[in-house]
N, C-alpha and C positions, 0 to 999 in steps of 0.2 A: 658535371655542373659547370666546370668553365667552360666546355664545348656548346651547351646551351646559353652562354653569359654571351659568347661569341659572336653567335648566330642572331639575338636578341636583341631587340632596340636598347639603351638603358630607362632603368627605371623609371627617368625624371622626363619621357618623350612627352606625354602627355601636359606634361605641365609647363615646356618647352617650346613653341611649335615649329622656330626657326633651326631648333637645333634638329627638330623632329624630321622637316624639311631632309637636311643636308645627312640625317643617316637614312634615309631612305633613297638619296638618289649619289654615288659616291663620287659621281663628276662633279657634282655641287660641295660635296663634301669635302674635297681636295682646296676649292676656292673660299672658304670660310675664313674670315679675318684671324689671324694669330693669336688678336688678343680674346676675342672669343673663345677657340678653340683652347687657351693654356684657361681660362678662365670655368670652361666645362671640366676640363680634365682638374682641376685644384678643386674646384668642386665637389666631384665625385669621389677625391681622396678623403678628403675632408669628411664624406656623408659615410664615407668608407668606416673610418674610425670612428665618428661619433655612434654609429650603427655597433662598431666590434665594444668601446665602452658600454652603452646602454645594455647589449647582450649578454655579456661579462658580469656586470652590476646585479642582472637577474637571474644570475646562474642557469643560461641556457645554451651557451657556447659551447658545442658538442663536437666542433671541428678546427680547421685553419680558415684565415682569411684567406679568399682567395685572391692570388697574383693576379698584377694589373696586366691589362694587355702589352702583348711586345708592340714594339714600334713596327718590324714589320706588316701587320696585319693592317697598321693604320697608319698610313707615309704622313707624314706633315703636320703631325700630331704632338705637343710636346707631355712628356708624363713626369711625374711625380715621383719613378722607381725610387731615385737614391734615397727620398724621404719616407716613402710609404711604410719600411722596415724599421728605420728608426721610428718613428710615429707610433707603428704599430707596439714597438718591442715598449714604448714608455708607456701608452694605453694601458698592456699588459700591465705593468708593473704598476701602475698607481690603481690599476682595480685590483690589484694582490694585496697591492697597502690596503685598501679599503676594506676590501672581504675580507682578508685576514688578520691584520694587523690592527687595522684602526676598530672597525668594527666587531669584532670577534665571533663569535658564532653564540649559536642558543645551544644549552646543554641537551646531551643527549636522552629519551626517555621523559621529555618533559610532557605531562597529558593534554588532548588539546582544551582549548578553553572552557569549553560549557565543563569540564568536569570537574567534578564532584565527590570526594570518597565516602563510601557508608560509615557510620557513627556512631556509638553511643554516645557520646559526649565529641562537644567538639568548639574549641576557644578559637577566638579571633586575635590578635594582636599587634602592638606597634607602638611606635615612639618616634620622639622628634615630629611634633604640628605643633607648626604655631599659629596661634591665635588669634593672630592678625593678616595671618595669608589665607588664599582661597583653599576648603577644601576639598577634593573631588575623590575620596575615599570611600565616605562614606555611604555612598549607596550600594558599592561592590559589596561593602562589608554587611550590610542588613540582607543581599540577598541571597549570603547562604546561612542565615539564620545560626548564628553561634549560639550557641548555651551560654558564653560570657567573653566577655571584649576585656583585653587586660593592656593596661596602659603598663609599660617600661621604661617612663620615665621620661622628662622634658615634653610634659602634657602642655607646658604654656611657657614662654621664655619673660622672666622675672627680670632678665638683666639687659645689658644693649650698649653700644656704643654712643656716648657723646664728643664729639671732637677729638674722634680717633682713640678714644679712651674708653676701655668697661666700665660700666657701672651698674648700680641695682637701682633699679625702679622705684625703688619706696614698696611699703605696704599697701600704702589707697593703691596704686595703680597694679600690684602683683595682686592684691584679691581682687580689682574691677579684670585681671588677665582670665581667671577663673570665669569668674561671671559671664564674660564673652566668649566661654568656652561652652557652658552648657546652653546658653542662648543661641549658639549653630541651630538652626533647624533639622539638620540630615541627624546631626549628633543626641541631638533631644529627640529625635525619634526611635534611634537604637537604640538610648536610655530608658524609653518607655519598654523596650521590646525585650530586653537582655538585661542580665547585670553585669555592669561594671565593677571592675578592681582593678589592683593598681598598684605597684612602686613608682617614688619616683629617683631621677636624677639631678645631675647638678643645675639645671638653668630652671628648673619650676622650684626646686631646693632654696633656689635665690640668686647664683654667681657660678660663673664657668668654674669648673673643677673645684670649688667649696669643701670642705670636709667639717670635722666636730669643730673646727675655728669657728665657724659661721655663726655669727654672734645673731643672726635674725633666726637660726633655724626653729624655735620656738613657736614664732609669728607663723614661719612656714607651715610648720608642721600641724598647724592648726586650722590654716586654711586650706591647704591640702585633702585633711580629712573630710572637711567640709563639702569639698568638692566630687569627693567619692560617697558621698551620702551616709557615714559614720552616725550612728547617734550621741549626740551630745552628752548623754551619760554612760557610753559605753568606757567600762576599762579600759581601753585600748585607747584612748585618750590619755592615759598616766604613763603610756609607755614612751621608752626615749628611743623613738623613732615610729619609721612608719609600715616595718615587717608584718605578715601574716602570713597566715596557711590556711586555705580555703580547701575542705574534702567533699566531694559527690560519692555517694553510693547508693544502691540497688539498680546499676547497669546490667548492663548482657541480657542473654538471652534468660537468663536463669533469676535474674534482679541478684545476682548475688557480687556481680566484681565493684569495682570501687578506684578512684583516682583523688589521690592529691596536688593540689596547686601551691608551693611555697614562692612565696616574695620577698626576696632578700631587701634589707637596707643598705647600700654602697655607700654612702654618704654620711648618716647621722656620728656615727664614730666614726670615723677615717681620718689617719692618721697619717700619711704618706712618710714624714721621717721616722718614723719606728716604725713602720713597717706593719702597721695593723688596719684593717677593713672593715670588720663588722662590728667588733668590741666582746668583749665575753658575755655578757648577759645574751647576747643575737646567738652567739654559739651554743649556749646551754641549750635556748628556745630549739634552735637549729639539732642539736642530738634529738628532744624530744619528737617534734614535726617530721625527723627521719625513721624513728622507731628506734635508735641506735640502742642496741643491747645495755641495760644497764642505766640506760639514760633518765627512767621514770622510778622514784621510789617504791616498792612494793606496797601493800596496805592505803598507799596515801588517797584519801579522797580529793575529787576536784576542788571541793569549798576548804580542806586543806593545803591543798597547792597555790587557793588565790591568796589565803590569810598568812600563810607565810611569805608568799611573793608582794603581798602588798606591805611597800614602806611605812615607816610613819613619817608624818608631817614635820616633826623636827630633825627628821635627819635627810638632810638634802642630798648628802652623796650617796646614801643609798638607794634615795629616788631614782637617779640615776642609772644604777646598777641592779636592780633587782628588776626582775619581770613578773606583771600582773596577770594573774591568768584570767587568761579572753573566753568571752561566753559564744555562744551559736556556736557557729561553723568551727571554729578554734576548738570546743569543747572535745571536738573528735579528736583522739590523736594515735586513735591505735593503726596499727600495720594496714596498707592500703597497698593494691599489686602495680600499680604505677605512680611515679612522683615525677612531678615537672617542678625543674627549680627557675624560678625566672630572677636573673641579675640585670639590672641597667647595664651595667658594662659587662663587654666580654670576659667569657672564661679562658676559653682557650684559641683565642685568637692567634698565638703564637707570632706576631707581627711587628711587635712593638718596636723592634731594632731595625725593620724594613721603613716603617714610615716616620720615624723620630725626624727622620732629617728633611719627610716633607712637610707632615704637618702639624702644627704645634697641639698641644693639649690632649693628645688621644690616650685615652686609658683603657685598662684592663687588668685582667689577676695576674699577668704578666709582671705586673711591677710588685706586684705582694710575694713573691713565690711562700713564703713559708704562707700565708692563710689560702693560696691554691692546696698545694699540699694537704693541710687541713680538712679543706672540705672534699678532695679525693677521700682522703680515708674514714672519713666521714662516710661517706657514700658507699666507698667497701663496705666496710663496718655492719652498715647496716642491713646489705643484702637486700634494697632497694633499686627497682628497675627503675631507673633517672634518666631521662633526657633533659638538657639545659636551655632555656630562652635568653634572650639578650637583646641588646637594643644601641644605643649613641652613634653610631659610628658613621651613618646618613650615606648606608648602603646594606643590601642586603646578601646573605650567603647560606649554607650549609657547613657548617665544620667539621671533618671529626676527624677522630686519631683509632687506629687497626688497638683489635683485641691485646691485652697482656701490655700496651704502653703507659699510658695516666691510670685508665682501668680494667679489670680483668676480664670484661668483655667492652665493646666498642663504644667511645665517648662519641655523641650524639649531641649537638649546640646548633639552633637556628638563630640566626640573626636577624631581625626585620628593623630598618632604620631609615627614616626621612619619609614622612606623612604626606606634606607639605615641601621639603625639599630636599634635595640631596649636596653629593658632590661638589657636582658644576655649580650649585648657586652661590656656595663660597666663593667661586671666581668675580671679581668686580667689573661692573657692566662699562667703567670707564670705556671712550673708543672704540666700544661694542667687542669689546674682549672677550666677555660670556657669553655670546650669540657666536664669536669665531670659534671658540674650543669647543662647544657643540655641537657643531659640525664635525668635528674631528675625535672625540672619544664617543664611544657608542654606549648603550644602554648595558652591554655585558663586557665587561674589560678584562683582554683575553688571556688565558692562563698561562701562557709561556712567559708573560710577565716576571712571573714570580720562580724564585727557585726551584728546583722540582726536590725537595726537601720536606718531608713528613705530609702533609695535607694542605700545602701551601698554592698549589695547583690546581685551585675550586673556582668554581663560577661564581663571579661579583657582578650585582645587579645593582646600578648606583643612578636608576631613576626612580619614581615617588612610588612606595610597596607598603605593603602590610603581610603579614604571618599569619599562618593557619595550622591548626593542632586538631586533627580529626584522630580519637581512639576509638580504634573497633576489635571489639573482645569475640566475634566470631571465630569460626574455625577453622578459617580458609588457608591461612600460614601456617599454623602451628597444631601438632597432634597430642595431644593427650591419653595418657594409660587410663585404665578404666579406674585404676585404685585413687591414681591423682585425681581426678576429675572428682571420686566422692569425695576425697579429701578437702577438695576447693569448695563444692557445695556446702560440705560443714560449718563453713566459715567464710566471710566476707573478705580475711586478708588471708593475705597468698603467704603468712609465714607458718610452715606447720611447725608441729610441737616434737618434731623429730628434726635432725640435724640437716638433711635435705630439704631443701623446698622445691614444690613440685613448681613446673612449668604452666605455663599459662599459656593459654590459645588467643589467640589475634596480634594486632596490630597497630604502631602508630605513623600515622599519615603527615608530614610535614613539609606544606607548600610555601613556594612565597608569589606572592601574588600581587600584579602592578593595581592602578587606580581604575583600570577595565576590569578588574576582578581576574584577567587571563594569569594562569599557573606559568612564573617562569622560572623556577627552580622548585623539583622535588624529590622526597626522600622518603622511602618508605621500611618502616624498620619492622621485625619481630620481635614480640616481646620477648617470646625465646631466647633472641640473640644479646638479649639485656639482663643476664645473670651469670653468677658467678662470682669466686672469692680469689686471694690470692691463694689459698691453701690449695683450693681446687685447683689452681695452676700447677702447684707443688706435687701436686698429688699424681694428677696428669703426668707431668716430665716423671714421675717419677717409675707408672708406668709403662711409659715407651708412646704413651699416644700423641704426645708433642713435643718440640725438637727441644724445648729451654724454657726453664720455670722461672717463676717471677721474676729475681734476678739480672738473668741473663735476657730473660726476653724484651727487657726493657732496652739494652744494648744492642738491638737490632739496627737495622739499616733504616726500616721502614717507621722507625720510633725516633728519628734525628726529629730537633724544632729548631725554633732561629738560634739557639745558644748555641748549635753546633756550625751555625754556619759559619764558610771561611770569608774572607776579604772581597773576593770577587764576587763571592755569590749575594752579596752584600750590596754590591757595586750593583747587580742586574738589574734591581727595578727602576734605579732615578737614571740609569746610563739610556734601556733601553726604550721608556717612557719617553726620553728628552729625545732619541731617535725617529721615534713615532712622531710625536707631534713636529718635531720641524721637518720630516723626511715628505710627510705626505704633501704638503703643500708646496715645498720645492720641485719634487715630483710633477706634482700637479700642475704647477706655474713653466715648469720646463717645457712639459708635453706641447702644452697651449704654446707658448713661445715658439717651440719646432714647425707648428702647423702655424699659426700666425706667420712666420718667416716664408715659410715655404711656399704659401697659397702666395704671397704680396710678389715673391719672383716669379710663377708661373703668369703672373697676368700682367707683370710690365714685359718678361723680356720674353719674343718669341723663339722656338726650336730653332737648332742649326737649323732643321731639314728643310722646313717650310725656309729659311736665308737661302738656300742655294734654290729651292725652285723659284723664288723672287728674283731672284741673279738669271 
């Protein structure tokens, strides 16, 4: 290839003529003015490296640049050698920064766009739009036809800053927030098409991180329902919050499997100095909605579970405390082979000690541990295959934590957050600040970021998404004995009446998906891989088929979260963030400054060589 570079006119003859001229005749070529000739050659370095960046950028640089000619070949010629290397060597490196560091990469296994997983059932979800921005979600989300679209919270922002200050909107303008919410047209068409549900969080609640303080939640809690299409006399009106549990069944192939939807309340009790999140009443509801053994009185009829759960009117703190049992969908509550629990705030984010010190107000069960705790054992307990949704945090991910650590087979949490914004729009556009940092963090922020400690090391997607739950009860994962399989036919939940419960065949699908609808993170589980207890753990070590029961498998290396982390690993995200963003642009400014420098001395000052043939 340089033998042919050699031989060759350069590229830019054509578009040159004088320069065209003088390499085609070399006597001519010897008499070209100096400053011309340093003027070609800074040129061609220049087209040099802007060619090796652009190729680099598009990951197609397969070789080395090639070295500039010697000066032998070309007497009186001045070249660029000393600079070309440096030039080149910074080139390299600020497209390193870029690919790798600034930009990150797309996870591996992600499917391409048009797809699609097969279904029985299949939810759409998200959180964080506001109501007053544009939104471009929704037609992604109408075209793969969800069974039901579930809002997690901060459906509309109720509060906002006046002079630097939060504040709450008022009622008139937190219920006209609603009303300009179903008045979306793209939104009012998926409402006609799908049903809607819904928890919410703190800013449709009323006020950034609000709990049972929140003296409007009443107000709230009423236009809330409103807004999900509650009937006005339904029970679930008396309830003090806004939890439920939505079941589907006659899925699969057989109409026989079944899926529950539970929606936790994060908000109406929460109590952050004592240490409590849902409140007990949510908890009791919560054993029932899981199946938890024990949880449901024997003999008791449903119209005897509402007459005891319903208060009387002179007693207000029982109002508060007892739960009214809810008609429809609510009236189901027996055993279901899959349960999705949707919290506004993360579960198991494990983060909280990483970003405390960037960004104020971020919540999670990280700060409750005893009612995490809780709803692990809970979840044991019940022998319920649980995957968990979540939402605030105006970025999206996949979480989980390896078999035998939170739980006896693998914690499963999708995150979908920022409808309408993310991140970056937190930065204030003062001086065009959020247009500069744009440029420089990418849509996936790369995982070396973060410690390489338990599950910390996942792909963050912090442009505008939504979440997708596709369950398929096919057979393509998971094999079934002939005995289990009549046993599941028998019955619609997957708990048999003997101390085993058989396995289940298929699948759950969890994408996250930008505002083109394209899949940038996914996860696909077996329900298989979603059972089990700690005894069966016990049981196992006890055999010899795994190396450490419950116990001790928790002590594992691959079971550390941030509580285990030390000092320094603590230090790695705000240290090498703060490296990133100011590395790339100094970088960048340097490169330019070397070839800026270099091109301005090839064309004032000309070569010794060509001085002594002047002489």
């Amino acid at each position: 290839g340089q033998r042919r570079a050699r031989e060759a006119p350069p590229s830019h003859v054509a578009l040159a003529p004088r320069v065209s001229r003088a390499w085609a005749d070399p006597a001519r070529r010897s008499r070209k003015s100096h400053a011309t000739v340093g003027w070609t050659d800074a040129r061609r370095d220049a087209g040099r490296v802007v060619r090796f960046i652009r190729l680099a950028e598009s990951d197609l640089v397969t070789g080395v640049l090639a070295r500039p000619r010697s000066r032998e070949t070309r007497p009186g010629r001045r070249t660029m050698t000393h600079k070309s290397t440096t030039l080149c060597v910074l080139a390299l490196l600020s497209c390193i920064l870029r690919a790798g560091v600034a930009h990150g990469s797309r996870p591996a296994g992600v499917p391409p766009p048009a797809h699609l997983d097969r279904a029985d059932l299949r939810f759409a979800f998200g959180s964080c739009s506001r109501h007053d921005k544009p939104q471009s979600v929704w037609g992604a989300v109408r075209a793969i036809a969800p069974d039901a679209f579930v809002w997690l919270g901060d459906v509309i922002y109720a509060d906002g800053k006046v002079n630097g200050t939060r504040a709450y909107v008022g009622n008139e303008r937190h219920r006209a927030a609603f009303e300009t919410q179903l008045e979306h047209p793209e939104y009012a068409a998926l409402a006609r098409e799908t049903k809607i549900v819904g928890t919410w969080d703190d800013h449709d609640f009323g006020f950034n991180n609000a709990g049972a303080e929140w003296e409007e939640k009443p107000f709230a809690k009423q236009v809330f329902l409103d807004f999900l299409g509650v009937p006005a006399d339904s029970p679930r009106r008396e309830r003090a919050g806004v939890y439920a549990h939505h079941t589907f069944r006659n899925l699969g192939r057989d109409k026989n499997r079944s899926a529950r939807l539970i929606l936790l309340d994060t908000r109406f009790h929460q109590r952050a100095e004592r240490g409590e999140l849902l409140g007990e009443d949510q908890w009791r509801w919560l054993e029932r909605a899981l199946g938890v053994p024990g949880s449901r009185r024997v003999g008791v009829t449903s119209a005897d579970d509402a007459r005891s759960a319903t208060p009387s009117s002179s007693d207000e703190h029982s109002r508060e405390y007892r739960e009214p049992f809810i008609e429809a969908e609510e009236d189901d509550d027996d055993p279901v082979d899959v349960v999705i629990i949707g919290s506004s705030i993360q579960v198991h984010a494990e983060t909280q000690k990483l970003v405390d010190g960037l960004f104020e107000g971020v919540e999670s069960w990280n700060e409750f541990p005893n009612e995490k705790k809780r709803l692990m054992d809970l979840v044991e307990r019940s022998r319920a295959r649980v995957v968990f949704l979540s939402g605030d945090v105006h970025h999206a991910e996949i979480i989980t934590s390896p078999p035998r650590c939170v739980l006896p087979y693998e914690l499963v949490e999708i995150t979908s957050s920022g409808m309408t914004h993310g991140i970056l729009d937190e930065v204030p556009k003062k001086h065009g600040l959020r247009a500069f940092v744009r440029l420089l963090i990418p849509a996936f922020l790369p995982r070396w970021l973060w410690p390489d400690v338990g599950g910390l090391q996942r792909a963050r997607f912090i442009h505008r998404n939504w979440g997708e739950v596709a369950i398929d009860f096919g057979d393509d994962d998971a094999a079934e004995t002939d005995a289990a399989d009549d046993d599941a036919r028998a019955s619609p939940s997957p708990a048999a009446k003997s101390e085993t419960k058989a396995s289940v065949a298929g699948s759950i699908a969890l994408n996250i998906r930008g505002d083109d609808g394209v899949v940038k993170i996914s996860k696909r589980v077996p329900l298989s891989a979603l059972e089990g207890t700690w005894a069966e753990v016990d049981a196992a070590a006890a055999r010899g088929e795994i190396e450490h029961g419950a116990a001790e498998g928790r002590l594992r290396d691959a079971c550390r979260t941030e509580k285990d982390l030390t000092r320094v690993e603590l230090l790695r995200l705000p240290v090498l963030a703060a490296a990133c963003l100011v590395g790339q642009p100094v970088i960048f400014a340097f490169c330019v400054w070397q070839l800026v420098k270099g091109t301005s001395r090839a064309v004032r000052k000309p070569g010794k060589a060509s001085k002594r043939k002047e002489a």
